[in-house]
DRENDO-1510 file (C-alpha; in Angstrom, 1 decimal, always signed):
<recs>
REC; n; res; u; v; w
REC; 1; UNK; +87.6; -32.0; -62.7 .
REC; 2; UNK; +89.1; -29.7; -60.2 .
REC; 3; UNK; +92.3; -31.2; -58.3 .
REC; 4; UNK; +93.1; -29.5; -55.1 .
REC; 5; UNK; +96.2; -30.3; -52.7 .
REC; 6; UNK; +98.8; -28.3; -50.8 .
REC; 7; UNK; +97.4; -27.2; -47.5 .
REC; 8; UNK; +94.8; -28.0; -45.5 .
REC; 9; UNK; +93.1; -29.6; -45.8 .
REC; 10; UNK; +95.3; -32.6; -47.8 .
REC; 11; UNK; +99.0; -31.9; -47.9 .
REC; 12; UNK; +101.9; -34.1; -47.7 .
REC; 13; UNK; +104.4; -34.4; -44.7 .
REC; 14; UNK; +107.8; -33.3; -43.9 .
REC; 15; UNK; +109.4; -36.9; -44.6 .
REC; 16; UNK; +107.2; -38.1; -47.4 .
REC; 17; UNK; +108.2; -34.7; -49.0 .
REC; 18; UNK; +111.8; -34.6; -49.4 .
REC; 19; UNK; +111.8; -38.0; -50.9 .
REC; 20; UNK; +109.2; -36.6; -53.3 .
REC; 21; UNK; +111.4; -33.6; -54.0 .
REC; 22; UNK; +114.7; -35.7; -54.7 .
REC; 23; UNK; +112.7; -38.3; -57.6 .
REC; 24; UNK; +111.8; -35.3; -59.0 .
REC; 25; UNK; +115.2; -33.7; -58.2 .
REC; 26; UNK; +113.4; -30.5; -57.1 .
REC; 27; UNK; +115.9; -28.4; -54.8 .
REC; 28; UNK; +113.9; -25.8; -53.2 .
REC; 29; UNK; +113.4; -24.9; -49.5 .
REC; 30; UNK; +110.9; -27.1; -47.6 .
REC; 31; UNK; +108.5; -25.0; -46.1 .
REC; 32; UNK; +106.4; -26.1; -42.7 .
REC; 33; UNK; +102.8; -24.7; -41.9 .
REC; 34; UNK; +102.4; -26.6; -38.3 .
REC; 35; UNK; +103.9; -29.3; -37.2 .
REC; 36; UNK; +104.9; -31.8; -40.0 .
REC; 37; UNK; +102.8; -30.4; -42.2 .
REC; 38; UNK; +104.3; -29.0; -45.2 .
REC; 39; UNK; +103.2; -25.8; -48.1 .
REC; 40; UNK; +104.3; -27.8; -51.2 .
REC; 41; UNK; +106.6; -25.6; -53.6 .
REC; 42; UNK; +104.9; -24.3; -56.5 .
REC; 43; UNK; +106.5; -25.7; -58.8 .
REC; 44; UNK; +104.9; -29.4; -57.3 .
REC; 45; UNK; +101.4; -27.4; -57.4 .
REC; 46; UNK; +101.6; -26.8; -60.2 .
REC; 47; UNK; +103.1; -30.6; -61.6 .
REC; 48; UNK; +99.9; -31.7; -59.8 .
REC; 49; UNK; +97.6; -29.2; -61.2 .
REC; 50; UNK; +96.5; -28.3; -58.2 .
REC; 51; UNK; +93.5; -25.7; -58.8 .
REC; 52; UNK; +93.4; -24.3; -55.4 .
REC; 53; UNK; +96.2; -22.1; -53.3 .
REC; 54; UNK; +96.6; -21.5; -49.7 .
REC; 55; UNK; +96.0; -18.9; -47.4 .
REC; 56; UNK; +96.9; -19.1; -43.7 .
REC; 57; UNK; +97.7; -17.1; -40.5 .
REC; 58; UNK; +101.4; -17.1; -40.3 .
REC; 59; UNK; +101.6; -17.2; -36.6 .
REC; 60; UNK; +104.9; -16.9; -34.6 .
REC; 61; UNK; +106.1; -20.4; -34.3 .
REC; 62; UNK; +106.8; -21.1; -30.5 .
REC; 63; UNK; +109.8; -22.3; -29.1 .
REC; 64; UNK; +111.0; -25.9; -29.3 .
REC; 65; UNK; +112.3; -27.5; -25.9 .
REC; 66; UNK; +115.7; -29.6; -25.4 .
REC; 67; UNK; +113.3; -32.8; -26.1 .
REC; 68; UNK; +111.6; -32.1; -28.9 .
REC; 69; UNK; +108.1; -29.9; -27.0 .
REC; 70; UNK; +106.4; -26.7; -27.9 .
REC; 71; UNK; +103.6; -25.0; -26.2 .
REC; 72; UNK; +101.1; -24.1; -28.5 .
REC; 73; UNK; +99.1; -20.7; -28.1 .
REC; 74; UNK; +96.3; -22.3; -26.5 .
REC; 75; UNK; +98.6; -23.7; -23.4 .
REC; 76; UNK; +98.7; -27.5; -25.3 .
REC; 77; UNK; +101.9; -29.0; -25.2 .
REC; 78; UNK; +103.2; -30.8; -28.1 .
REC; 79; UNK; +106.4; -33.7; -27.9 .
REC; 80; UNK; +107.7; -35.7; -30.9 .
REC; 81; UNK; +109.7; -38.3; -29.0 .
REC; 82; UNK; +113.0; -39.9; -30.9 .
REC; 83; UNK; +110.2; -43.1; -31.6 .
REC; 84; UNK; +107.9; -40.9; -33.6 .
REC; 85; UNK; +107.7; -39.3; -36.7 .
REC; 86; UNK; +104.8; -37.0; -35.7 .
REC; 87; UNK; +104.0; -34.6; -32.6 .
REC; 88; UNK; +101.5; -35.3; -30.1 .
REC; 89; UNK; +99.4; -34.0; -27.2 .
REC; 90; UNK; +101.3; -34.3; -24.2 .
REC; 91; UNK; +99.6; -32.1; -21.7 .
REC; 92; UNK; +96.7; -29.9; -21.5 .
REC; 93; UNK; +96.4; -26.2; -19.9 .
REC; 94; UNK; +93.1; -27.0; -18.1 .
REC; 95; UNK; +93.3; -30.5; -17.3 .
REC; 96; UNK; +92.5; -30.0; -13.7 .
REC; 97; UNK; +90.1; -27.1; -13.8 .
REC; 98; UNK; +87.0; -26.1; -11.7 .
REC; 99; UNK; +84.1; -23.9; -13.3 .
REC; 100; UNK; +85.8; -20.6; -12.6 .
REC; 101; UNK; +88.8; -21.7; -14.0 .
REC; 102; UNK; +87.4; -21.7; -17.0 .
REC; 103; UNK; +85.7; -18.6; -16.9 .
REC; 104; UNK; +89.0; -17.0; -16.2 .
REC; 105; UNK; +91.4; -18.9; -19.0 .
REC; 106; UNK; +93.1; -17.0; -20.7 .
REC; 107; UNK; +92.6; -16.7; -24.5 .
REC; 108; UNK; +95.2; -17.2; -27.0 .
REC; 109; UNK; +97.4; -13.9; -28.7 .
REC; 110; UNK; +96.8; -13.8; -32.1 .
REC; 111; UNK; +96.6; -9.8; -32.3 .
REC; 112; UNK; +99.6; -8.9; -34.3 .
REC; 113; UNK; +98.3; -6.7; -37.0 .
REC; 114; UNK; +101.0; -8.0; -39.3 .
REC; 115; UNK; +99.8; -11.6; -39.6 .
REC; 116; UNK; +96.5; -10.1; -40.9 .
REC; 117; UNK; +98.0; -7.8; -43.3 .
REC; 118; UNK; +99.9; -10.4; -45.0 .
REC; 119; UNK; +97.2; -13.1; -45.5 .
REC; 120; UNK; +95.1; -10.0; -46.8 .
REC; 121; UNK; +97.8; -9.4; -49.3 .
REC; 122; UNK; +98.2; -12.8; -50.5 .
REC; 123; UNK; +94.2; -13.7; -50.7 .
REC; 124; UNK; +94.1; -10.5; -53.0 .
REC; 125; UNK; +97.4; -11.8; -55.3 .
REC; 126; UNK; +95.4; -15.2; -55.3 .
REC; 127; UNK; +92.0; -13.7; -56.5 .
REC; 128; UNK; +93.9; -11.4; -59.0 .
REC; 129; UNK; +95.5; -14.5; -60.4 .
REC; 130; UNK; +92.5; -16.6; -60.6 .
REC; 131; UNK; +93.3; -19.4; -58.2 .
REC; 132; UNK; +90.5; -20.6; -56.3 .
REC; 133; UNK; +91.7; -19.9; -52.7 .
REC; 134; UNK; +91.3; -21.7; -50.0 .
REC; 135; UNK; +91.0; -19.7; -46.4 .
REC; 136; UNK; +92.8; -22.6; -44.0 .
REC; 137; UNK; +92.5; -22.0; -39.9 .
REC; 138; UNK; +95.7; -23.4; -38.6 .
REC; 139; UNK; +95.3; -21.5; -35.3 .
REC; 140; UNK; +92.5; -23.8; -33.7 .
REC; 141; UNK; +90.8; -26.9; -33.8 .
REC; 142; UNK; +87.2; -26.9; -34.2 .
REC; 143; UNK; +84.9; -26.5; -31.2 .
REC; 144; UNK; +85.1; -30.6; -30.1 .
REC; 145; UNK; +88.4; -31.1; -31.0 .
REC; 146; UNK; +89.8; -27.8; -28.9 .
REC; 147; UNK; +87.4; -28.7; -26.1 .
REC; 148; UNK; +89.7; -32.0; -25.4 .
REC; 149; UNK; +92.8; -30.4; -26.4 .
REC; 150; UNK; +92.7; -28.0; -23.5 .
REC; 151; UNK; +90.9; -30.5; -20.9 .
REC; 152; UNK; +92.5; -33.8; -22.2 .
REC; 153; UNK; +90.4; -36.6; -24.3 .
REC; 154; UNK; +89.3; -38.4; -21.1 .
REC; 155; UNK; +88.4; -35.4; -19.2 .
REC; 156; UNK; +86.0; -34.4; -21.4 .
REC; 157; UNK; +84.4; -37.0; -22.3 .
REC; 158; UNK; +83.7; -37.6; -18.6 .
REC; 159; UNK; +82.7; -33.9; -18.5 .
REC; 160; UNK; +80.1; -34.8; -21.1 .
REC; 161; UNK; +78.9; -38.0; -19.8 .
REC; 162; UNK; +78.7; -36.9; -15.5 .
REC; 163; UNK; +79.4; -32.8; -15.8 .
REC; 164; UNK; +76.9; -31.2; -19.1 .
REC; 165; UNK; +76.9; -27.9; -17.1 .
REC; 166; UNK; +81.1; -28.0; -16.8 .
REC; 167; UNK; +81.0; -29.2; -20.4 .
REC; 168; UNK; +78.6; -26.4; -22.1 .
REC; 169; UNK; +80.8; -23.8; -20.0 .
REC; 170; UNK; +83.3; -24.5; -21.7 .
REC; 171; UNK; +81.9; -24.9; -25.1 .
REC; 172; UNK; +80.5; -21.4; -24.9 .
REC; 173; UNK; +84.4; -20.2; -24.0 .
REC; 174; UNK; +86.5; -21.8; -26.2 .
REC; 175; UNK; +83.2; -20.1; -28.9 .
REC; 176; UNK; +83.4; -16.9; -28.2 .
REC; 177; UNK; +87.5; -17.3; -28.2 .
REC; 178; UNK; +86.5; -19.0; -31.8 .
REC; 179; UNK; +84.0; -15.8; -33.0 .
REC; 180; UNK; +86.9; -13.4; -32.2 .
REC; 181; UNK; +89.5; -15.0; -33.9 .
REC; 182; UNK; +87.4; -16.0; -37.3 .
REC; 183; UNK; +86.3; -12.2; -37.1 .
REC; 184; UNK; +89.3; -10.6; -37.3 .
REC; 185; UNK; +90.5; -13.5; -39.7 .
REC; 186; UNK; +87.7; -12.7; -42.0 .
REC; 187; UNK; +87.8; -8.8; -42.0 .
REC; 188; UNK; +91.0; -9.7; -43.8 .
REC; 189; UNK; +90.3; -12.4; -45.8 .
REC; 190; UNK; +86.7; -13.0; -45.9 .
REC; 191; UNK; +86.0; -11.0; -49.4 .
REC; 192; UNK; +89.3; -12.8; -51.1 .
REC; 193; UNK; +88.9; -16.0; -50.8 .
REC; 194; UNK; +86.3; -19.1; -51.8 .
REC; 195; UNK; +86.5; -21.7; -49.1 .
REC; 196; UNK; +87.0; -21.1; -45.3 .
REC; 197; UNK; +87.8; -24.4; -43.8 .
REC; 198; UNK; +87.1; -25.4; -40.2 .
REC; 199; UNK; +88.2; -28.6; -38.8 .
REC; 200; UNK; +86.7; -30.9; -35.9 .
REC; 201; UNK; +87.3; -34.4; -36.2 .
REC; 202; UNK; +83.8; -36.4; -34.9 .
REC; 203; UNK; +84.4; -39.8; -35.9 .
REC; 204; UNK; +86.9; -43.0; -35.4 .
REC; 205; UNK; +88.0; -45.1; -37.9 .
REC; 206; UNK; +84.4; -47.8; -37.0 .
REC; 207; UNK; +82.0; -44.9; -35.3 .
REC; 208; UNK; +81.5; -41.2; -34.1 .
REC; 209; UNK; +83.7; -40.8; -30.9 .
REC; 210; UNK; +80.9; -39.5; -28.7 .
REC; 211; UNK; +76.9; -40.8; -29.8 .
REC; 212; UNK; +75.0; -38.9; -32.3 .
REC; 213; UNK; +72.2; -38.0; -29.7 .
REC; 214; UNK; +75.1; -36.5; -27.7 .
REC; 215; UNK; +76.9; -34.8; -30.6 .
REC; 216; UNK; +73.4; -33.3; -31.4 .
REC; 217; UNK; +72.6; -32.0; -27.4 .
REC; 218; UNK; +76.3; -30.8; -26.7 .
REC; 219; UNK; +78.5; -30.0; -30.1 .
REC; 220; UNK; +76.1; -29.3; -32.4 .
REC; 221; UNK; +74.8; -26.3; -31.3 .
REC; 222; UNK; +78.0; -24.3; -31.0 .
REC; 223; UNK; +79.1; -25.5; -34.6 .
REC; 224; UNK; +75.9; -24.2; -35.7 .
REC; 225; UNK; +76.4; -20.5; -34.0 .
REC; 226; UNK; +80.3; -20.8; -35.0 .
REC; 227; UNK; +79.2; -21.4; -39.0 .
REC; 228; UNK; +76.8; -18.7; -38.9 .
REC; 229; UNK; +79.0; -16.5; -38.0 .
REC; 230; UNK; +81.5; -17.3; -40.7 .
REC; 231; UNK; +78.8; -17.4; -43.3 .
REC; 232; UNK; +77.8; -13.6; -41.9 .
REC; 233; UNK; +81.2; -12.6; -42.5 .
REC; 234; UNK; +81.9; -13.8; -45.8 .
REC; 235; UNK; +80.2; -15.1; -49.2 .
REC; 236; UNK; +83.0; -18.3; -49.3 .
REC; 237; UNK; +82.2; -22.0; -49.1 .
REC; 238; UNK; +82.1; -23.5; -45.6 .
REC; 239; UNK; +84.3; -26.5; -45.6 .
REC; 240; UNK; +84.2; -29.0; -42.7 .
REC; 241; UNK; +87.2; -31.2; -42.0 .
REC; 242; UNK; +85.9; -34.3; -40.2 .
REC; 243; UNK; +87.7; -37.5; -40.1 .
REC; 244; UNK; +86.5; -41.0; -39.2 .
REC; 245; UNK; +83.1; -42.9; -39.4 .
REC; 246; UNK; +80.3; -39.4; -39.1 .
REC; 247; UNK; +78.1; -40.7; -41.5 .
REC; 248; UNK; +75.5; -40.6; -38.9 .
REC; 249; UNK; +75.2; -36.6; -38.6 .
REC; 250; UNK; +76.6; -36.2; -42.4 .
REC; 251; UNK; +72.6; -34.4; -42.2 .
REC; 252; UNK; +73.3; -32.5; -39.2 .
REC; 253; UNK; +76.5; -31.3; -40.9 .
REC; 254; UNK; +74.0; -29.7; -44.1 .
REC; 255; UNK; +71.6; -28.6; -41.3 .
REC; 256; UNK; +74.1; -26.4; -40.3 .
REC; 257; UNK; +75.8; -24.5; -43.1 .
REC; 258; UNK; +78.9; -27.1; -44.4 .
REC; 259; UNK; +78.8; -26.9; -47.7 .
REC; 260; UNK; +81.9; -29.4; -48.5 .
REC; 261; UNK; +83.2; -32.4; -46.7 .
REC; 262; UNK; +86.2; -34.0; -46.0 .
REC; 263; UNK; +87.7; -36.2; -45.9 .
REC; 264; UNK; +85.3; -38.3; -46.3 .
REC; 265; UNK; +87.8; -41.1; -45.3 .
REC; 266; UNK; +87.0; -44.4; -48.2 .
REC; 267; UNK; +88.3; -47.0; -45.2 .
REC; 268; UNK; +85.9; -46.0; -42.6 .
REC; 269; UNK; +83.1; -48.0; -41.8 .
REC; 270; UNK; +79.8; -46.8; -43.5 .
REC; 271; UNK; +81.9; -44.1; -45.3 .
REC; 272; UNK; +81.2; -45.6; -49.1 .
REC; 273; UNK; +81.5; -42.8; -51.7 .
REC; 274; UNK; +78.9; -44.1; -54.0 .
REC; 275; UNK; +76.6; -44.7; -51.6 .
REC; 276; UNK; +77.5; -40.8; -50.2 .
REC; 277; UNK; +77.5; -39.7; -53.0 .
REC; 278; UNK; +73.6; -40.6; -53.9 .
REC; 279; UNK; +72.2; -40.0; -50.8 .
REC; 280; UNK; +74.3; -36.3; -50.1 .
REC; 281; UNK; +75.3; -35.2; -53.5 .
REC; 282; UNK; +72.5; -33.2; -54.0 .
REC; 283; UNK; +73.0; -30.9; -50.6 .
REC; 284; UNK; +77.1; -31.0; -50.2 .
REC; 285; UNK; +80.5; -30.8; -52.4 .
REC; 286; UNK; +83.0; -33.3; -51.4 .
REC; 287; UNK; +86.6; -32.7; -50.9 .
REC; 288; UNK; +88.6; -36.5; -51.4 .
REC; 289; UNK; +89.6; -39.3; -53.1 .
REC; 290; UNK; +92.6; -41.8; -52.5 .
REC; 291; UNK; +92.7; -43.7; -50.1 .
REC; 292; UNK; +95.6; -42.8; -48.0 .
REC; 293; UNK; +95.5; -46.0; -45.2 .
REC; 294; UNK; +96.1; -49.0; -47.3 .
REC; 295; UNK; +96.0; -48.1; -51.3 .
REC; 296; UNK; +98.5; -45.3; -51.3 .
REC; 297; UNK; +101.0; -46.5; -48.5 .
REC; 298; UNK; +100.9; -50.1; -49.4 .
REC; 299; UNK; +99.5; -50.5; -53.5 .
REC; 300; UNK; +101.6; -50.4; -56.6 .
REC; 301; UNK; +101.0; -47.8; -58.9 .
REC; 302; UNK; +98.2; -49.5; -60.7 .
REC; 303; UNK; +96.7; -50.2; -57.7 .
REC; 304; UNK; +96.8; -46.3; -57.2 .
REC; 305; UNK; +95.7; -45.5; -60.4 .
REC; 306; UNK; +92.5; -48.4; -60.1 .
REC; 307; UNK; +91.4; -45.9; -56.8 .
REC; 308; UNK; +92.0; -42.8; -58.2 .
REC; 309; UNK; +89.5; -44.2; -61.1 .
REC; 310; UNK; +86.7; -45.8; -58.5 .
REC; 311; UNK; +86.4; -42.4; -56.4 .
REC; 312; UNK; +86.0; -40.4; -59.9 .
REC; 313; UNK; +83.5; -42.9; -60.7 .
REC; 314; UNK; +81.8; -42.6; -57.0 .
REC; 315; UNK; +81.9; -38.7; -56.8 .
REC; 316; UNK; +82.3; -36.7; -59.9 .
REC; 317; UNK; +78.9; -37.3; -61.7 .
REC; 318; UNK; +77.3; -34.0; -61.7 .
REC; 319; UNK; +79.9; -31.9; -60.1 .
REC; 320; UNK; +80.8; -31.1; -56.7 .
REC; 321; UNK; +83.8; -32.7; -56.4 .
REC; 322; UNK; +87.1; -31.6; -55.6 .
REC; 323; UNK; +89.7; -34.6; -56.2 .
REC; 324; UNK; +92.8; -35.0; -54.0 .
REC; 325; UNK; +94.3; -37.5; -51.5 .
REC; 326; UNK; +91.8; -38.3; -49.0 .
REC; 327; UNK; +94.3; -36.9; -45.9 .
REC; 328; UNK; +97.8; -36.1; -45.8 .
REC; 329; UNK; +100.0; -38.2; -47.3 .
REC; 330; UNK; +102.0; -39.8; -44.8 .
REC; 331; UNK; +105.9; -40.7; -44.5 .
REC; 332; UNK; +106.8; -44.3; -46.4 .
REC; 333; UNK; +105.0; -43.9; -50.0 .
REC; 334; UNK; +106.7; -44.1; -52.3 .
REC; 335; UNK; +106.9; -40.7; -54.8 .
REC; 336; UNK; +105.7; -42.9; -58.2 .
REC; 337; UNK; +102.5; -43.5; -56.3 .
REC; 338; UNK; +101.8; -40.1; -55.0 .
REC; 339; UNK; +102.9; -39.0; -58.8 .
REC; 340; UNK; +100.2; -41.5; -60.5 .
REC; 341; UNK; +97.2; -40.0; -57.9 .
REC; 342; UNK; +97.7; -36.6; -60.0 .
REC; 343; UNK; +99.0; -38.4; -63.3 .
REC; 344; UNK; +96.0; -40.7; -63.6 .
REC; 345; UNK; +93.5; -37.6; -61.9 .
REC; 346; UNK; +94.2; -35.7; -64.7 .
REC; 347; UNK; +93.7; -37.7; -67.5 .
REC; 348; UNK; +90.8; -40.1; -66.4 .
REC; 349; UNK; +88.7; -37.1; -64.4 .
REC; 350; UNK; +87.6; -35.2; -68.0 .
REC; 351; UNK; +83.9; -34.4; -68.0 .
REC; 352; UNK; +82.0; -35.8; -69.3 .
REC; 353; UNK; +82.1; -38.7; -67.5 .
REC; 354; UNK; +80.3; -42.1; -68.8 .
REC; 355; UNK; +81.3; -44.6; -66.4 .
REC; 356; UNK; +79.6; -47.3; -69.0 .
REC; 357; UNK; +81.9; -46.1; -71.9 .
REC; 358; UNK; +85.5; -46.0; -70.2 .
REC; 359; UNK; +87.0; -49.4; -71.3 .
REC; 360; UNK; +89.9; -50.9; -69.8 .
REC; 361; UNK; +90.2; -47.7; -67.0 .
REC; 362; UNK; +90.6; -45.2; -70.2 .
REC; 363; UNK; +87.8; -42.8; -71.0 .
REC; 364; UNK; +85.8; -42.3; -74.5 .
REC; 365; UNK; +87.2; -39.4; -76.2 .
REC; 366; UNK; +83.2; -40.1; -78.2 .
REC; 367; UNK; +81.4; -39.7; -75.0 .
REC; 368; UNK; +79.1; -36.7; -75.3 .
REC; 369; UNK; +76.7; -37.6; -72.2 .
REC; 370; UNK; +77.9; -37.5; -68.5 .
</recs>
């Protein structure tokens, strides 16, 4: 069963890390992608038999303010105040915008001919050394999630609710920003690699944060024209990182183009992996497994190794599964547990699987059917 971790979209954080490289008394540099997240050493890859490897722009990181700010390359500030072990939205570039205002922002600088040359060269070293690679967007959210990152959360939701005009103006901005940046992405990349991820979180931890009937009118549409376009570009798997409760549009995400979904979060309401797996197995690969609310920051090991068994159960009959942590893992777990996801991962996830032959949580070496 393939195991994949490391970058997005499941890594581990800055805090969580360190304690993980000190129990395994691993010395090497820590190495951030954005924000907290971090690129795991390779020598933890490979511990964890991780399957997949990494490939991202490696953008100039901005400056950091006397209190903790940055200003990202769309104009969104980020703070991580003394409180806080993460970074947050602060403020947003077009909070107070009128229609032209939008017409006239200003799109983000990502035209240094370097950054391309570089993830070219790695995507080739990755293909020539037969990991599956994995073509991560750090540079943008998806088309929802930048939408309220530049206006603010409650600004657009009004704008979708009072303002559809204002709203689809600038959808069709922050798309064609979107096109230009995955095409110059993928001349680089886009032959290399075999999953392009795109993220653009829809749901809360009970529902979808706008209604389905409005996800299908406003968002929908420019996903759609967005995933063409990186399917044109390139023969890779479209992945679709998508947190929350979206099992209402998990068929509007097939209708157009996603081919694997995460995280497919096991604590959300009406997110139950058997029940996703039978009714979507057939259509989409899923990209998940422990869950990383409540099992992994707050079980024992066994408690770990109990879900790392139930999601193999859920998801793995018949292929199409990539196991890893649901989402990041977070600061406070404790390194045995994040060692017994992969530990138990790779011994129990051996096809083939017969869930009615694995006695006491062990497989049947006997097994011949799956």
């Amino acid at each position: 069963m393939p195991i994949g971790f490391g970058g997005d979209p499941a890594t581990i954080e800055v805090d969580a890390y360190e304690e993980l490289k000190k129990y395994l008394k691993i010395s090497s540099e820590t190495v951030i992608s954005v924000r907290c997240h971090v690129i795991p050493d390779e020598v933890i890859m490979k511990r964890f038999q991780s399957d997949f490897r990494f490939v991202c722009l490696k953008t100039e990181k901005p400056k950091t303010a006397p209190d903790n700010s940055y200003i990202d390359a769309w104009g969104v500030k980020w703070k991580k105040p003394p409180s806080s072990l993460y970074y947050d939205m602060v403020d947003h570039p077009i909070k107070n915008a009128d229609l032209q205002e939008i017409k006239n922002y200003k799109e983000p600088n990502f035209n240094n001919p370097g950054m391309y040359r570089q993830a070219k060269k790695e995507a080739e070293k990755l293909r020539k050394e037969n990991y599956f690679s994995i073509g991560t967007d750090l540079v943008c959210f998806g088309i929802f999630e930048q939408a309220w990152a530049l206006r603010g959360f409650e600004n657009f939701l009004l704008d979708l609710a009072l303002y559809p005009d204002f709203a689809k103006e600038l959808l069709e901005k922050i798309l064609n920003i979107q096109i230009k940046l995955f095409n110059r992405w993928l001349d680089a990349i886009g032959k290399y690699v075999d999953v392009v991820t795109v993220s653009d979180d829809m749901g809360t931890q009970e529902n979808l944060i706008i209604s389905a009937k409005m996800y299908r009118e406003f968002i929908k549409p420019y996903q759609k024209r967005l995933f063409e376009f990186i399917k044109g570009k390139t023969n890779a798997y479209l992945l679709l990182h998508s947190c929350g409760s979206v099992y209402p549009v998990i068929q509007d995400f097939i209708e157009i183009g996603v081919d694997i979904l995460n995280p497919v979060q096991p604590m959300a309401k009406g997110m139950d992996t058997r029940i996703i797996k039978e009714e979507f197995g057939n259509k989409l690969a899923f990209w998940t497994g422990v869950d990383t609310q409540y099992v992994l920051a707050h079980g024992s090991v066994d408690d770990v190794r109990q879900e790392v068994q139930k999601r193999i159960d859920d998801l793995a009959r018949g292929g199409g599964y990539i196991f890893s942590p649901s989402h990041n893992i977070q600061y406070g777990v404790r390194p045995e547990n994040i060692i017994a996801i992969f530990d138990e991962a790779i011994r129990y996830g051996r096809y083939p699987l017969c869930r009615s032959k694995r006695i006491m949580g062990r497989p049947d070496s006997k097994s011949t059917s799956s």
